[in-house]
DRENDO-1510 file (C-alpha; in Angstrom, 1 decimal, always signed):
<recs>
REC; n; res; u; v; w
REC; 1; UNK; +2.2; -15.1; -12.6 .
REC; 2; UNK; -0.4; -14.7; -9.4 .
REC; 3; UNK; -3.0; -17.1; -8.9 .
REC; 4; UNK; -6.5; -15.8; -8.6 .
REC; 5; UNK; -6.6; -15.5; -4.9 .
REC; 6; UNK; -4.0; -13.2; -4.8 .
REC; 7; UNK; -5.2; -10.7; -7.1 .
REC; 8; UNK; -5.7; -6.9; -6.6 .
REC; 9; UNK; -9.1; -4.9; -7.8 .
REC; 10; UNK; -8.1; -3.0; -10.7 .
REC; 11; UNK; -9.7; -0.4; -9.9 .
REC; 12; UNK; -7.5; +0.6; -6.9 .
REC; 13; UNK; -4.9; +1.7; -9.0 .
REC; 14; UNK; -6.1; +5.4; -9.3 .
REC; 15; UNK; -6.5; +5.6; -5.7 .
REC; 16; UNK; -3.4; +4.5; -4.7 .
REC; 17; UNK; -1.8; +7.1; -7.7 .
REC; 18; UNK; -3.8; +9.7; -5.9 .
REC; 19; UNK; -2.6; +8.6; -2.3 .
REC; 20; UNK; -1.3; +5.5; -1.4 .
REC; 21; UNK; -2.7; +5.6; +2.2 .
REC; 22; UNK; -6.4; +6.5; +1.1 .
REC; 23; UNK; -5.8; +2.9; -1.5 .
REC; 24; UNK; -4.3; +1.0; +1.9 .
REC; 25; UNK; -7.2; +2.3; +4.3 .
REC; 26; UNK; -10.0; +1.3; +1.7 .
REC; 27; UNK; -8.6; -2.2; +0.4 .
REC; 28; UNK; -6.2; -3.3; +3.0 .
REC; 29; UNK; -7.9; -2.0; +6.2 .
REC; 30; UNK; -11.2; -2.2; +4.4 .
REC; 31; UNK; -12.2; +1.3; +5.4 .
REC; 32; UNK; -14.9; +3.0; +3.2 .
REC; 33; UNK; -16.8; +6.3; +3.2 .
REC; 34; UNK; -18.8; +8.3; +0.2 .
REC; 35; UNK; -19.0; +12.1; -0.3 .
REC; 36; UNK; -20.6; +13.5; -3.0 .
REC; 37; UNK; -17.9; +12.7; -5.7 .
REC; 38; UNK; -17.7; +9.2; -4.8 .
REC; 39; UNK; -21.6; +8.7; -5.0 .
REC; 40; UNK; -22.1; +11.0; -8.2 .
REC; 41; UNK; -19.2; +8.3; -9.9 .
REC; 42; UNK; -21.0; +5.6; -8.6 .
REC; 43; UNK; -24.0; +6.4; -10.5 .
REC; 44; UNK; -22.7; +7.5; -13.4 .
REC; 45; UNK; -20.7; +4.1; -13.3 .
REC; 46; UNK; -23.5; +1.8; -12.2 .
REC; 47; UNK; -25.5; +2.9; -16.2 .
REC; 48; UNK; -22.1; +2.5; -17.9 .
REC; 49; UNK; -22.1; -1.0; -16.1 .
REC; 50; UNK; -25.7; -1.9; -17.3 .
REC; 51; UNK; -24.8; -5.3; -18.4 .
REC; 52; UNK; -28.3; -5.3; -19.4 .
REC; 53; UNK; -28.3; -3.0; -22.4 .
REC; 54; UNK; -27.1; -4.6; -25.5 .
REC; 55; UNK; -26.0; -2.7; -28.5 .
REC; 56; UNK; -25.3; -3.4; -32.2 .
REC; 57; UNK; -24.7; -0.5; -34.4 .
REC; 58; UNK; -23.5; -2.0; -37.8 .
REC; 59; UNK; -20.1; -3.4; -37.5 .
REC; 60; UNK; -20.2; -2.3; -34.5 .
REC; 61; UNK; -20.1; -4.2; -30.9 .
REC; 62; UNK; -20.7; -2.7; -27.9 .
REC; 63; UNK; -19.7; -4.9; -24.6 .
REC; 64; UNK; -20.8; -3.3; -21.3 .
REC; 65; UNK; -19.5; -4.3; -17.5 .
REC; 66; UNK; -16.9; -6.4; -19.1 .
REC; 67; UNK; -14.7; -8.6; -16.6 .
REC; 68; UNK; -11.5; -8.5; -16.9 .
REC; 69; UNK; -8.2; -9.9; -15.4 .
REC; 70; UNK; -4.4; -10.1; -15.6 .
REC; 71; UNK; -2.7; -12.7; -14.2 .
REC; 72; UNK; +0.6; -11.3; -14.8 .
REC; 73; UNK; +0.1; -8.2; -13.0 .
REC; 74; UNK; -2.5; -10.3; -10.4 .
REC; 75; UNK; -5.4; -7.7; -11.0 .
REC; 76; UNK; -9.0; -8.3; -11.6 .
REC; 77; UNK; -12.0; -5.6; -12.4 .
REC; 78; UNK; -14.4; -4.7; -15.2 .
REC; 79; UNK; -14.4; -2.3; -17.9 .
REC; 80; UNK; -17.0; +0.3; -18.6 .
REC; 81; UNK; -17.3; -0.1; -21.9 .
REC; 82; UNK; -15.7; -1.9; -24.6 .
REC; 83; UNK; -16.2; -1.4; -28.3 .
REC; 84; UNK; -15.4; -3.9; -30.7 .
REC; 85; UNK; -14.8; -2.0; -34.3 .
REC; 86; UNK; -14.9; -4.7; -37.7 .
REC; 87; UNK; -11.7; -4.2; -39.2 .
REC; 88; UNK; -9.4; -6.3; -41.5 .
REC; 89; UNK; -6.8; -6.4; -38.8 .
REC; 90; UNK; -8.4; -7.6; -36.3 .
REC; 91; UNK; -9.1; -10.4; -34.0 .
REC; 92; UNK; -12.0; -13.1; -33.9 .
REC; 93; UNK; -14.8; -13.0; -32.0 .
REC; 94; UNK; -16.5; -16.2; -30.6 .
REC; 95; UNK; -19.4; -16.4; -32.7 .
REC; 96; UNK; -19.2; -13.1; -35.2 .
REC; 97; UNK; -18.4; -13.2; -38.4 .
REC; 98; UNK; -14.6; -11.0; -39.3 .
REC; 99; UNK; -12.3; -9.6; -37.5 .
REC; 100; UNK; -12.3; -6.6; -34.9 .
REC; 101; UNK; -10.2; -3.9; -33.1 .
REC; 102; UNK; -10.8; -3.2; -29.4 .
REC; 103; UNK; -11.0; +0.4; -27.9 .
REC; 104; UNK; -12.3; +0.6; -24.3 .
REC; 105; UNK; -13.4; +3.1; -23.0 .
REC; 106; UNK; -14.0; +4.3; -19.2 .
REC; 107; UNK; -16.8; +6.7; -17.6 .
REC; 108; UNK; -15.4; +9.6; -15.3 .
REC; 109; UNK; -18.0; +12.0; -13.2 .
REC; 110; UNK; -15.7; +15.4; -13.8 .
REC; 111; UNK; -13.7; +16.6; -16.2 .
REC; 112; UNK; -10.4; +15.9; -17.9 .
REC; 113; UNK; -7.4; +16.1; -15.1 .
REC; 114; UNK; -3.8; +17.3; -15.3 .
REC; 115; UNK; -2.4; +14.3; -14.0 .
REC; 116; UNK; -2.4; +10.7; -15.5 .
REC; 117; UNK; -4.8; +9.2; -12.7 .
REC; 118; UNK; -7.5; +8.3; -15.1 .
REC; 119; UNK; -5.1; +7.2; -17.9 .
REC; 120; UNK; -3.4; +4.7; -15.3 .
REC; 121; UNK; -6.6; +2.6; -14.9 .
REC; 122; UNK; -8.1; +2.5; -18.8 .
REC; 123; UNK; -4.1; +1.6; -19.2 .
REC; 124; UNK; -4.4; -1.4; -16.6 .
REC; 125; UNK; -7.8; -2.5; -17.9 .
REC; 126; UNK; -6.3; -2.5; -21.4 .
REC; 127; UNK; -3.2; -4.4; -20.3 .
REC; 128; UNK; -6.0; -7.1; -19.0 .
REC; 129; UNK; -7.4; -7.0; -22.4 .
REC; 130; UNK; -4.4; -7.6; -24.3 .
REC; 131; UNK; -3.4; -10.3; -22.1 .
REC; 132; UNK; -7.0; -12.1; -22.2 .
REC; 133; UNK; -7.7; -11.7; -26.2 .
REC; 134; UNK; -3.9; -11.9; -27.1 .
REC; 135; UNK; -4.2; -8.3; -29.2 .
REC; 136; UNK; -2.5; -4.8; -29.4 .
REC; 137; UNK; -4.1; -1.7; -27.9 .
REC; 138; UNK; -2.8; +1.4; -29.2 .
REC; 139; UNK; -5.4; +3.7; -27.5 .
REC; 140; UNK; -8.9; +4.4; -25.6 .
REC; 141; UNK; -11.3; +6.8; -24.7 .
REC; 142; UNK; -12.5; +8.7; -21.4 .
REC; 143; UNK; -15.8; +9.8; -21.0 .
REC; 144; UNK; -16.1; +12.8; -18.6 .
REC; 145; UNK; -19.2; +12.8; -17.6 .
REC; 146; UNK; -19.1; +17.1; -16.7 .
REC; 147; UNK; -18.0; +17.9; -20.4 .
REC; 148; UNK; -19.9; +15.0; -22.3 .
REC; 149; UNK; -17.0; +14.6; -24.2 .
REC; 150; UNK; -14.5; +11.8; -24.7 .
REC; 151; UNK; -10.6; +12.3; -24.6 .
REC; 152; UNK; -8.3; +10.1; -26.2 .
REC; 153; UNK; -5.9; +8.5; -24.5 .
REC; 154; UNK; -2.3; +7.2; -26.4 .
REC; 155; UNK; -1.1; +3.6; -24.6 .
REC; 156; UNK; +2.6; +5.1; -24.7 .
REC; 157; UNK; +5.3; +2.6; -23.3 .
REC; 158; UNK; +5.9; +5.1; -20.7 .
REC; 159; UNK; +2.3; +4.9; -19.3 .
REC; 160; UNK; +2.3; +0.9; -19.6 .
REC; 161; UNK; +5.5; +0.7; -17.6 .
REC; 162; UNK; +4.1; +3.1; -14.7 .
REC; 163; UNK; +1.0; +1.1; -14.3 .
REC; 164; UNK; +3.1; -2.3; -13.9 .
REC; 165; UNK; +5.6; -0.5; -11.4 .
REC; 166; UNK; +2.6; +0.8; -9.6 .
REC; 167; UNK; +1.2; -2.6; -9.2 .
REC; 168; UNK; +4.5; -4.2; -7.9 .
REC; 169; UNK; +4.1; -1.6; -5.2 .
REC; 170; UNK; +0.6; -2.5; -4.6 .
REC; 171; UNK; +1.3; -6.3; -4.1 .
REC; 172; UNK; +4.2; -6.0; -1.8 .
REC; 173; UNK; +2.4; -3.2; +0.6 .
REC; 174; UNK; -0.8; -5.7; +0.6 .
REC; 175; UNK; +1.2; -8.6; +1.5 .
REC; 176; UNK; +2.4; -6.5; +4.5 .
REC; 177; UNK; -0.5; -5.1; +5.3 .
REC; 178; UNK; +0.9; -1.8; +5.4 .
REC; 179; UNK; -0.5; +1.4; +5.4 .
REC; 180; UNK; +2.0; +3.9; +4.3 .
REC; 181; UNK; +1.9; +7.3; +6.3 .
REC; 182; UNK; +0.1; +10.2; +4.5 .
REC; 183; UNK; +1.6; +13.5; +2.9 .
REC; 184; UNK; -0.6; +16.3; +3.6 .
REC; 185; UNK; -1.6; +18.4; +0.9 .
REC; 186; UNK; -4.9; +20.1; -0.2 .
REC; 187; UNK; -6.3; +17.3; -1.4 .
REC; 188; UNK; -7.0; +15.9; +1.5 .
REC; 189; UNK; -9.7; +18.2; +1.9 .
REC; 190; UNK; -11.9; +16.4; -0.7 .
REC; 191; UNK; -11.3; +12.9; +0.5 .
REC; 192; UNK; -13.8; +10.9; +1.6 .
REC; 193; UNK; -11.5; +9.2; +3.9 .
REC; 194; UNK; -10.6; +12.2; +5.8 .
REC; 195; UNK; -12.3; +11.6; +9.2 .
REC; 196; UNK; -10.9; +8.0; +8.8 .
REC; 197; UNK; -7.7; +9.0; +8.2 .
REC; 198; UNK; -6.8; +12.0; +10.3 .
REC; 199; UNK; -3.9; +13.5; +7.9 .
REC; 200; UNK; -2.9; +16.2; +10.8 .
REC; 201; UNK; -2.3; +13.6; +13.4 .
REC; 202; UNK; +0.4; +11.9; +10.9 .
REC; 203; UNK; +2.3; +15.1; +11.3 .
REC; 204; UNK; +4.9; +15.7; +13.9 .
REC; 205; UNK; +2.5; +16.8; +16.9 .
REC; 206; UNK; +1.1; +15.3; +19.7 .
REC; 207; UNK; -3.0; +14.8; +19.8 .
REC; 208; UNK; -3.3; +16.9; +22.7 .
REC; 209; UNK; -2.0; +19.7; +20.7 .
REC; 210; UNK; -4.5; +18.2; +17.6 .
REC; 211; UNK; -6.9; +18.5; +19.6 .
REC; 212; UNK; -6.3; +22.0; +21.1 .
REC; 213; UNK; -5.5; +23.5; +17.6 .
REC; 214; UNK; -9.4; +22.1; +16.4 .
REC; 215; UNK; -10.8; +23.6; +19.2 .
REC; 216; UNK; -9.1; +26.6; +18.2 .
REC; 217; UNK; -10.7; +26.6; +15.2 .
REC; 218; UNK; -13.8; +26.4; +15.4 .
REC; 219; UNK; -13.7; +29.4; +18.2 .
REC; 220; UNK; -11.7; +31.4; +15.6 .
REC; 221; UNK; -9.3; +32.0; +17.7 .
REC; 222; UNK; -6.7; +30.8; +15.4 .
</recs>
């Protein structure tokens, strides 16, 4: 069990399963830039978080901006949405009437990937979840914001095991205060740590001849 002060954001989870040196530069060195995705996901998170908007809808309860926590895993974050579904089995609500289910579900700017990334952090939100209202998940939802549709996503033990490895990982390079080196691939083209990061200095070559290969470039030399 962590204590509080030692917990992670959740939230870092998917960028450190999309490259553990982009997660280290942003939440260890505390490095931060936007580029279009980042800000476009931003807004499209900032109305999912509207804890402002209250909603009702039968037997039907729809928590927004939820905070969440795990002290198990030592993370902390909020959810985008949660839905509360009346159901025989169920669990109580403080003040409600019945039992309910709980399906969250998490906003995404683009559309449905080919990797887990996004599955990693509903999984780590709903792990918090379980932990805090002392309930089984079975599945969620994420909302793509570029198809307007929701997929569903199966909480398989598979996915629930990668997602506490992952965070194991997490705590012990925080602790050190290490920031792993970077594997260069073409990704790191639409990073919006690029600039921070330099990915073509971490290979094998001096920064002279960095240096001498940009200016190279943009000459079009080659």
């Amino acid at each position: 069990m962590y204590n509080e002060e030692d917990f992670l954001q959740l939230s870092g989870i998917q960028h450190f399963a999309f490259c553990r040196r982009q997660w280290a530069l942003a939440y260890i060195e505390m490095q931060w830039q936007e580029n279009v995705r980042t800000v476009e996901g931003r807004l499209l998170h900032e109305k999912a978080h509207d804890a402002s908007i209250k909603e009702k809808r039968g037997e039907l309860i729809i928590a927004r901006a939820l905070p969440v926590h795990s002290r198990e895993l030592g993370i902390s974050g909020e959810c985008d949405v949660v839905e509360f579904h009346r159901a025989k089995e169920g669990i109580p609500l403080a003040g409600r009437e019945g039992t309910y289910t709980v399906i969250p579900v998490e906003y995404k700017r683009g559309s449905p990937k080919s990797n887990d990334i996004d599955a990693l952090q509903i999984m780590a939100q709903t792990l918090c979840l379980e932990e805090m209202l002392c309930c089984s998940i079975p599945f969620g939802y994420i909302y793509y914001g570029e198809t307007r549709h929701r997929e569903k996503i199966e909480f398989t033990p598979e996915l629930r095991s990668k997602v506490k490895d992952m965070f194991v990982e997490m705590h012990k390079y925080f602790e050190q205060r290490y920031t792993p080196k970077v594997k260069r691939s073409k990704a790191c083209n639409a990073c919006s740590l690029k600039d921070i990061c330099l990915p073509a200095l971490n290979k094998n070559i001096s920064v002279s001849d960095y240096i001498e290969s940009r200016i190279r470039e943009e000459k079009g030399t080659g």
